[in-house]
Residue frames as qw, qx, qy, qz and C-alpha x, y, z in Angstrom:
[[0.933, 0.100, -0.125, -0.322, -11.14, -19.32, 17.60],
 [0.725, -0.302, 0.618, 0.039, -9.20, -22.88, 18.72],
 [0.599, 0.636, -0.425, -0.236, -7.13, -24.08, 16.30],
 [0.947, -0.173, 0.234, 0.139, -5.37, -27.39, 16.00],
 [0.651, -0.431, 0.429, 0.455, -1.68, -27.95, 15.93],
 [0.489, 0.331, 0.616, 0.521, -2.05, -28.69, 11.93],
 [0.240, 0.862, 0.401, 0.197, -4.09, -25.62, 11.19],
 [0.211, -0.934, 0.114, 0.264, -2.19, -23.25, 13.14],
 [0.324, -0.361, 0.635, 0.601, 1.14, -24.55, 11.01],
 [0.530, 0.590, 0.589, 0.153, -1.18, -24.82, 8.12],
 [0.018, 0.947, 0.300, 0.116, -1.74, -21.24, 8.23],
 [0.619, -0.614, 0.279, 0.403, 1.92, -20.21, 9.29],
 [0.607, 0.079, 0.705, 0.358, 3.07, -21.66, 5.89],
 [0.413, 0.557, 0.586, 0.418, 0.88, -19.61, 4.25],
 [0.119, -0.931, 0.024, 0.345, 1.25, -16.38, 6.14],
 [0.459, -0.611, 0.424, 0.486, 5.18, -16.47, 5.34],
 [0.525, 0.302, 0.705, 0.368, 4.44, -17.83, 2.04],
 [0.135, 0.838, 0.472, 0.237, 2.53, -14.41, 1.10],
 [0.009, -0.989, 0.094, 0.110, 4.63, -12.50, 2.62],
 [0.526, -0.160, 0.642, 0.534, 8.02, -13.67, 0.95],
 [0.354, 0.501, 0.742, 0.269, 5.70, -12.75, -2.26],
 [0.051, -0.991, -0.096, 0.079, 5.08, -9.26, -1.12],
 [0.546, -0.554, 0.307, 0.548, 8.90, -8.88, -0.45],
 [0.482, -0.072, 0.544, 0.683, 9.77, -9.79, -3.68],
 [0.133, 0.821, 0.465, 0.302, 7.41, -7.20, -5.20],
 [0.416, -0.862, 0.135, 0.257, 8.82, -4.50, -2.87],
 [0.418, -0.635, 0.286, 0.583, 11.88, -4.92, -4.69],
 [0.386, 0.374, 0.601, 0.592, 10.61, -5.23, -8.20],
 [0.168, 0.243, 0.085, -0.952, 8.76, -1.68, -6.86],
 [0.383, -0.347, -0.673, -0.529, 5.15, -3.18, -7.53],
 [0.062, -0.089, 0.606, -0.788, 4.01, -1.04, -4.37],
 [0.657, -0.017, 0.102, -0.746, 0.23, -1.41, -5.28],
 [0.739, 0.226, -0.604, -0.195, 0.51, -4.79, -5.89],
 [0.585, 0.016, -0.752, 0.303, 2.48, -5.65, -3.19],
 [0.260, -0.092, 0.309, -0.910, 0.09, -3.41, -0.73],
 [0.882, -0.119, -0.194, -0.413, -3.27, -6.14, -1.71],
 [0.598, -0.009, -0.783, 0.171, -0.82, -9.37, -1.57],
 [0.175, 0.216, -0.706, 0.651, 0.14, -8.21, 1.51],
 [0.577, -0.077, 0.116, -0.805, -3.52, -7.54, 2.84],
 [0.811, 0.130, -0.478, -0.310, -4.35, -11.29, 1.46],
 [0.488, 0.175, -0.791, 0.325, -1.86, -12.68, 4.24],
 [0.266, -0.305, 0.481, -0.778, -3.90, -11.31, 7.03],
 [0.844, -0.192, -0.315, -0.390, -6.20, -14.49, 6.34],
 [0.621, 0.559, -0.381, 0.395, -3.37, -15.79, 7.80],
 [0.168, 0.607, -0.421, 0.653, -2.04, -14.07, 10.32],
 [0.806, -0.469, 0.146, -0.329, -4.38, -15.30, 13.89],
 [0.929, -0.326, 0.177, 0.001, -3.05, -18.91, 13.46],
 [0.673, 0.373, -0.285, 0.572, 0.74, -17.94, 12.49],
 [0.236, -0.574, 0.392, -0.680, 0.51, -15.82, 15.75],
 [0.897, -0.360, 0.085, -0.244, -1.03, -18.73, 17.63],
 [0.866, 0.207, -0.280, 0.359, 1.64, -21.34, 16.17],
 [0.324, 0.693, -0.308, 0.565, 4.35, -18.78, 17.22],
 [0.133, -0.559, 0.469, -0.671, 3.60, -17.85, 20.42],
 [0.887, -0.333, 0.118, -0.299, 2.72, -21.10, 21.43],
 [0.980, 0.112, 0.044, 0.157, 5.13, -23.19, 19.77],
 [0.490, 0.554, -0.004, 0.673, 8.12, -20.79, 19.37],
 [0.316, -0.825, -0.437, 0.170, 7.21, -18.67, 22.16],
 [0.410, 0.193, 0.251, 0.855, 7.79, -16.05, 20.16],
 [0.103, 0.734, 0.393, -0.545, 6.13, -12.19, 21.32],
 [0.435, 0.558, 0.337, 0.621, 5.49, -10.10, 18.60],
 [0.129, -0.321, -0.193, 0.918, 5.84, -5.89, 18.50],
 [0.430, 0.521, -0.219, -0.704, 4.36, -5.33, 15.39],
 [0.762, 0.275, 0.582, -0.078, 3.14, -7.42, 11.97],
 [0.400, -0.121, 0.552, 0.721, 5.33, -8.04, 8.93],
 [0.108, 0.543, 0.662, 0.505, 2.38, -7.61, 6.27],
 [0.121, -0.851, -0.461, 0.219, 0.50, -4.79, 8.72],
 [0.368, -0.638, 0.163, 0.656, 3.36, -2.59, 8.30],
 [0.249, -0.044, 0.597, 0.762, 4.05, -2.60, 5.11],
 [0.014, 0.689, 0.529, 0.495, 0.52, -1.70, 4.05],
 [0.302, -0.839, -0.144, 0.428, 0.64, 1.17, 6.95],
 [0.329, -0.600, 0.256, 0.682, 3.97, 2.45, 5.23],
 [0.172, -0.082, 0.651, 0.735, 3.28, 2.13, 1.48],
 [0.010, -0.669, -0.743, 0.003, -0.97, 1.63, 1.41],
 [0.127, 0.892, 0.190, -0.389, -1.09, 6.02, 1.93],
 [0.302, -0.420, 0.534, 0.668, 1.28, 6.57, -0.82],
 [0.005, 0.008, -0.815, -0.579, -0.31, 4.93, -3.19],
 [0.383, -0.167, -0.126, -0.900, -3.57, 6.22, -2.34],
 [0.449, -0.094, -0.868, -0.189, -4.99, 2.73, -1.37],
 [0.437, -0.287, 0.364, -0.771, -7.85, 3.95, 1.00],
 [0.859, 0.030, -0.339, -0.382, -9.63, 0.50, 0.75],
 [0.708, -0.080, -0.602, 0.360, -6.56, -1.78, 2.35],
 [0.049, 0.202, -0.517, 0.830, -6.61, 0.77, 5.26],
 [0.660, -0.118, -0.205, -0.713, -10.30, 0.03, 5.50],
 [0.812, 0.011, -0.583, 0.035, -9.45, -3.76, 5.38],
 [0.436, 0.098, -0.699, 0.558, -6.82, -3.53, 8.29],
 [0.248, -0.262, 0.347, -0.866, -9.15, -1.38, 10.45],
 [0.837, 0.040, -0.411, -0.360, -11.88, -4.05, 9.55],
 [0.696, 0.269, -0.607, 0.273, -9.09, -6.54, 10.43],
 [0.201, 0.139, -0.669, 0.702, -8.04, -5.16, 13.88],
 [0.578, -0.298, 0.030, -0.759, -12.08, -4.75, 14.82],
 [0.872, -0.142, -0.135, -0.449, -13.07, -8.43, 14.05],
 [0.851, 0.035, -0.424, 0.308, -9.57, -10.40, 15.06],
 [0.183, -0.925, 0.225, -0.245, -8.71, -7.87, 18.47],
 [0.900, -0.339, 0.150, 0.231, -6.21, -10.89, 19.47],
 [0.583, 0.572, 0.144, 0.559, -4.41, -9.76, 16.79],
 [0.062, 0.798, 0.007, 0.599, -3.62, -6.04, 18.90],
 [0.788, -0.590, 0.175, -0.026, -3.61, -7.73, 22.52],
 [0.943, -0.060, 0.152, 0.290, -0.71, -9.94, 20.95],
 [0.591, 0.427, 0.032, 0.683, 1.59, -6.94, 19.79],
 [0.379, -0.518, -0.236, 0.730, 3.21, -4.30, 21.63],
 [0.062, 0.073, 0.202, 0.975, 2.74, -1.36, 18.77],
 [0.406, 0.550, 0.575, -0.451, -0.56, 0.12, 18.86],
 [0.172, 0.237, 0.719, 0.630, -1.46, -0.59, 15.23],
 [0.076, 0.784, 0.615, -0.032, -4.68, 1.33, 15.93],
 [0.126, -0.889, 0.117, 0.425, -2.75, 4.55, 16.24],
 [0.243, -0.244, 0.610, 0.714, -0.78, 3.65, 13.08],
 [0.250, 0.566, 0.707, 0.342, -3.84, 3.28, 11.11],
 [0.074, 0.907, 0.345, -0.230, -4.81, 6.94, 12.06],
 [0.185, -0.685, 0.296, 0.640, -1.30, 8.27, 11.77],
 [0.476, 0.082, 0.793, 0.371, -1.40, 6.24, 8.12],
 [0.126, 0.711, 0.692, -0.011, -4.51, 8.13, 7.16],
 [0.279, -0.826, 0.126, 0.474, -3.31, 11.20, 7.88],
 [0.358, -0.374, 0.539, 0.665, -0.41, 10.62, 5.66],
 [0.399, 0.437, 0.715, 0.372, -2.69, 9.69, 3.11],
 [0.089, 0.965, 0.235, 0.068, -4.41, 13.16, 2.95],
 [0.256, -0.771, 0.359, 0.459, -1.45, 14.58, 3.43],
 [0.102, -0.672, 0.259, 0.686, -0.35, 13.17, -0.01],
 [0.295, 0.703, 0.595, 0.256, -3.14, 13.74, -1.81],
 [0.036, 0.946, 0.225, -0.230, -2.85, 17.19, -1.44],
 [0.614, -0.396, 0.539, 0.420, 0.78, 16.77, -2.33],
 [0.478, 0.026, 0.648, 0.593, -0.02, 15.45, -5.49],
 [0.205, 0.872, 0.442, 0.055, -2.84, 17.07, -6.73],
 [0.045, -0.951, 0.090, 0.293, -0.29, 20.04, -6.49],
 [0.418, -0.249, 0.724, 0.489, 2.34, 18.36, -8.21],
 [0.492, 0.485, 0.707, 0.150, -0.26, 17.25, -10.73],
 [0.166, 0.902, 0.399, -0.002, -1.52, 21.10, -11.13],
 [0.025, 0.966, -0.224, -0.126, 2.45, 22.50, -10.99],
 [0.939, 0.176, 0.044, 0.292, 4.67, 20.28, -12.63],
 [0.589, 0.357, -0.237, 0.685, 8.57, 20.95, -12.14],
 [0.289, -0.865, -0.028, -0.409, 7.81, 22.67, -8.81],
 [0.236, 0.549, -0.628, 0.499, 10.27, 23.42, -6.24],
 [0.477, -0.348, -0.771, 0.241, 10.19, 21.11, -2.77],
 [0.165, -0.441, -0.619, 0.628, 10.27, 24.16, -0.45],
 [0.377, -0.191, -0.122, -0.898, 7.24, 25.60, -1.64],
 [0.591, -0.343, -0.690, -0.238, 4.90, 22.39, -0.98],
 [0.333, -0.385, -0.744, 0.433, 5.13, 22.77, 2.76],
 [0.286, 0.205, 0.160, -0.922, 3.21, 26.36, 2.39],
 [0.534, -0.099, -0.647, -0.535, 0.68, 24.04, 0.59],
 [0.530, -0.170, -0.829, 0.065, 0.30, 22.12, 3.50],
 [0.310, -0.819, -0.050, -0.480, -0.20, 25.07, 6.12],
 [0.451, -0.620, 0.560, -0.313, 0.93, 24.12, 9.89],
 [0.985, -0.074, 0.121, 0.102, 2.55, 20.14, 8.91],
 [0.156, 0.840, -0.483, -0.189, 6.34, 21.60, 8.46],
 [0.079, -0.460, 0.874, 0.140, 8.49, 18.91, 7.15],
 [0.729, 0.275, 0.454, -0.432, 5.29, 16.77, 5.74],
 [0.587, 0.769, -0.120, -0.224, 6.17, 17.29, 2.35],
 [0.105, 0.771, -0.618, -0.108, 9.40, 16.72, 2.73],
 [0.545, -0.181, 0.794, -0.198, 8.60, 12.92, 4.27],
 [0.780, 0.436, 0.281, -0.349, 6.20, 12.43, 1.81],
 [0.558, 0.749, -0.292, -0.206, 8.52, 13.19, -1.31],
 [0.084, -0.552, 0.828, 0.049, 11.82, 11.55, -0.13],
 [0.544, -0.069, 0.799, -0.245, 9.55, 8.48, -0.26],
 [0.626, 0.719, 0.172, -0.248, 7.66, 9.03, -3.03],
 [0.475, 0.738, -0.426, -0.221, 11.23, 9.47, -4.93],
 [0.483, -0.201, 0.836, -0.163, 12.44, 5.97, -2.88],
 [0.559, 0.348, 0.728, -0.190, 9.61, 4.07, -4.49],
 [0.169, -0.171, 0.533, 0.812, 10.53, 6.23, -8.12],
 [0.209, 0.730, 0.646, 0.084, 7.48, 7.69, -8.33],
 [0.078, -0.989, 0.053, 0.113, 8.75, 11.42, -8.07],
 [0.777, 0.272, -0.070, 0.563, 12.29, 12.81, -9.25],
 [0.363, -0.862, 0.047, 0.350, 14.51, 15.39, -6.53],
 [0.648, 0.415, -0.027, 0.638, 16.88, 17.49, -8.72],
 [0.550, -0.280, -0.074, 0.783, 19.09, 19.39, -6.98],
 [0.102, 0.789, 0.153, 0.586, 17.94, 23.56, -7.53],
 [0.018, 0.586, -0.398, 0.706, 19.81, 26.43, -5.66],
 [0.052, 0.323, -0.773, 0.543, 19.37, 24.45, -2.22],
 [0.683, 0.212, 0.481, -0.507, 16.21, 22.74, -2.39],
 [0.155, -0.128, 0.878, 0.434, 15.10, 20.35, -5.36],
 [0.570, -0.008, -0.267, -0.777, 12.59, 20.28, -7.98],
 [0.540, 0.101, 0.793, -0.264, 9.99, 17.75, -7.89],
 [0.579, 0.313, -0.503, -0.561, 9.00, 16.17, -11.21],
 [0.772, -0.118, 0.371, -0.502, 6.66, 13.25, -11.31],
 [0.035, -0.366, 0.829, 0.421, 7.59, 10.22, -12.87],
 [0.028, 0.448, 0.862, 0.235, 4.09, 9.15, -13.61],
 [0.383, -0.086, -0.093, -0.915, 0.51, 11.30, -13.68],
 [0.325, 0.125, 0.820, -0.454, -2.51, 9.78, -11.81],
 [0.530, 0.596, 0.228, -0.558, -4.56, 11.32, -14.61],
 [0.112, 0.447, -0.755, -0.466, -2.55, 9.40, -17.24],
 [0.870, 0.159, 0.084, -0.459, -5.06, 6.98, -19.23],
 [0.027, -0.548, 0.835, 0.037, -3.16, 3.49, -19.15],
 [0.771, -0.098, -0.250, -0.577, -4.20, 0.22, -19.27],
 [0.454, -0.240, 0.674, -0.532, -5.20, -2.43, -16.49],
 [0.548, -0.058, -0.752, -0.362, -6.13, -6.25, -16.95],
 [0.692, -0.410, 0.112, -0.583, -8.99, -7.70, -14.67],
 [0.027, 0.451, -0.839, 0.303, -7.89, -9.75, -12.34],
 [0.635, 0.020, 0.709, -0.308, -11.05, -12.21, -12.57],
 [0.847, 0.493, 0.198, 0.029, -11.59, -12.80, -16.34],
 [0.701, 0.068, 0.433, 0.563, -8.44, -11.27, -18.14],
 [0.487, 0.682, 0.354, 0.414, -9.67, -8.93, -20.02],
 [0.435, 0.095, 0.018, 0.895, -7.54, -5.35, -20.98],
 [0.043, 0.884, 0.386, 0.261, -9.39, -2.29, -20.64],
 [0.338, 0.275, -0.160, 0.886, -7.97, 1.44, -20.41],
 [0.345, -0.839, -0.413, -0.080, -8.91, 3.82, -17.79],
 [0.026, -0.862, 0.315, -0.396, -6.58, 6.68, -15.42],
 [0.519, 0.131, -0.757, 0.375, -4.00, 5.22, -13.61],
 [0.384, -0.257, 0.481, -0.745, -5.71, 6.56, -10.11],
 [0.753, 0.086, -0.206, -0.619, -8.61, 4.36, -11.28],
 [0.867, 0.182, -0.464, 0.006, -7.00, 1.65, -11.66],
 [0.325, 0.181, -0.792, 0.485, -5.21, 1.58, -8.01],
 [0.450, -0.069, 0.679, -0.575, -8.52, 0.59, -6.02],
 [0.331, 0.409, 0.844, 0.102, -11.43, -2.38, -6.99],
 [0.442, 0.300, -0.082, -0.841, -13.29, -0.99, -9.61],
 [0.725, 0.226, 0.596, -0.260, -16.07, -3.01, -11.39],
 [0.541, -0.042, 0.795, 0.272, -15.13, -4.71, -14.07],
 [0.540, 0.436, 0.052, -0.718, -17.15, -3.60, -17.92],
 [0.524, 0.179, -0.593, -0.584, -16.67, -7.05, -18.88],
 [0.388, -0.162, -0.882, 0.214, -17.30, -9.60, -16.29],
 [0.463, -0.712, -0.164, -0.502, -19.37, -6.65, -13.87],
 [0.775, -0.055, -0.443, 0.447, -16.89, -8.07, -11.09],
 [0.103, -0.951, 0.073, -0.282, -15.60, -5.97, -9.03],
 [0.926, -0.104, 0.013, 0.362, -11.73, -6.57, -8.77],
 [0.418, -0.646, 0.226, 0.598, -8.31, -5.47, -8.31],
 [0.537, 0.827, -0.153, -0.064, -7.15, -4.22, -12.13],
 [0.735, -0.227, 0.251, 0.588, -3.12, -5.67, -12.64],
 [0.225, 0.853, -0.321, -0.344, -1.34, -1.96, -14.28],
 [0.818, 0.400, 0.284, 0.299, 0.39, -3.03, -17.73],
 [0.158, -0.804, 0.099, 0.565, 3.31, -1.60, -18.71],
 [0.410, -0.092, 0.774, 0.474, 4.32, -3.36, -21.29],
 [0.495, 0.422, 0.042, -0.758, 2.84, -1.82, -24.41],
 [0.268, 0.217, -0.864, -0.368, 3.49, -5.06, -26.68],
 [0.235, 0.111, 0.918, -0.300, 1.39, -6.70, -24.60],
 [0.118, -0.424, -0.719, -0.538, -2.05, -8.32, -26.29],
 [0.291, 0.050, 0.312, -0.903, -5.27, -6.44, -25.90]]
């Protein structure tokens, strides 16, 4: 779609604006959080690519916000924003013409990862204090999967690597199956549920919404 001068900086502004926002989540480690924002800039993203490469004549390889939900979006289980971006690269294909990575092949390789660690955890879950090189006989023929999976996974302090006779346990620093509680992100209101639960849209049991849950850690907080 044709955009005017104004819109296309309109929409610039607000790409960069959302994704400054994501950043600073990234370093507060609010990966599911900052895995939707980031999704939210892709309204975004067409006429900050127009502006650019008209006005700036600036080429892109890749997208700030696309990446980051590629690299953190299978981690955190978040099959839904991979949905979105695939969604995303269907109905805006300028968006893929205008970049030199093939984001379509990251979305598969992304996917992948994701099953790859789910199976991960679900063994973690079921063998708590288990040793890294055992997980890649879990995986069958992906050698070094596991190993990608975890070093991230302890990056992003969701997993702890201690040091054992040349390899390192793995001990989770959270449980998916841990019952926690999550405020709706269209009325407010608190409600408890598994933390898995609570990292896609679920529907709401007081507004019937269907919305993103914000995770509480804070246990002072009102309910």
């Amino acid at each position: 779609m044709a955009m005017r001068k104004t819109e296309m900086e309109d929409h610039r502004a607000k790409y960069y604006v959302a994704l400054d926002r994501v950043q600073s989540m990234l370093k507060q480690k609010l990966y599911v959080e900052a895995v939707k924002h980031a999704v939210t800039s892709w309204d975004y993203v067409d006429g900050m690519m127009q502006y650019e490469r008209k006005y700036s004549v600036k080429e892109f390889f890749t997208i700030e916000s696309i990446e980051i939900v590629l690299k953190f979006a299978p981690l955190v289980f978040d099959r839904q924003s991979l949905n979105k971006l695939e969604a995303l690269l269907t109905g805006q294909r300028r968006i893929e013409k205008n970049t030199s990575a093939d984001l379509a092949e990251k979305l598969t390789a992304a996917r992948t990862l994701m099953s790859t660690a789910y199976r991960i955890w679900s063994y973690l879950e079921k063998s708590p204090d288990c040793r890294e090189d055992a997980l890649d006989a879990v995986l069958g023929k992906q050698p070094g999967a596991s190993n990608k999976v975890v070093k991230a996974w302890a990056e992003m302090e969701l997993v702890h690597r201690i040091p054992d006779n040349r390899s390192h346990r793995i001990v989770l620093a959270t449980r998916l199956s841990e019952t926690i509680r999550g405020k709706c992100s269209s009325c407010g209101v608190v409600a408890r549920a598994t933390k898995v639960k609570f990292l896609k849209e679920v529907e709401c049991p007081n507004c019937k919404s269907t919305s993103t849950f914000v995770i509480l850690l804070n246990k002072s907080a009102k309910e």
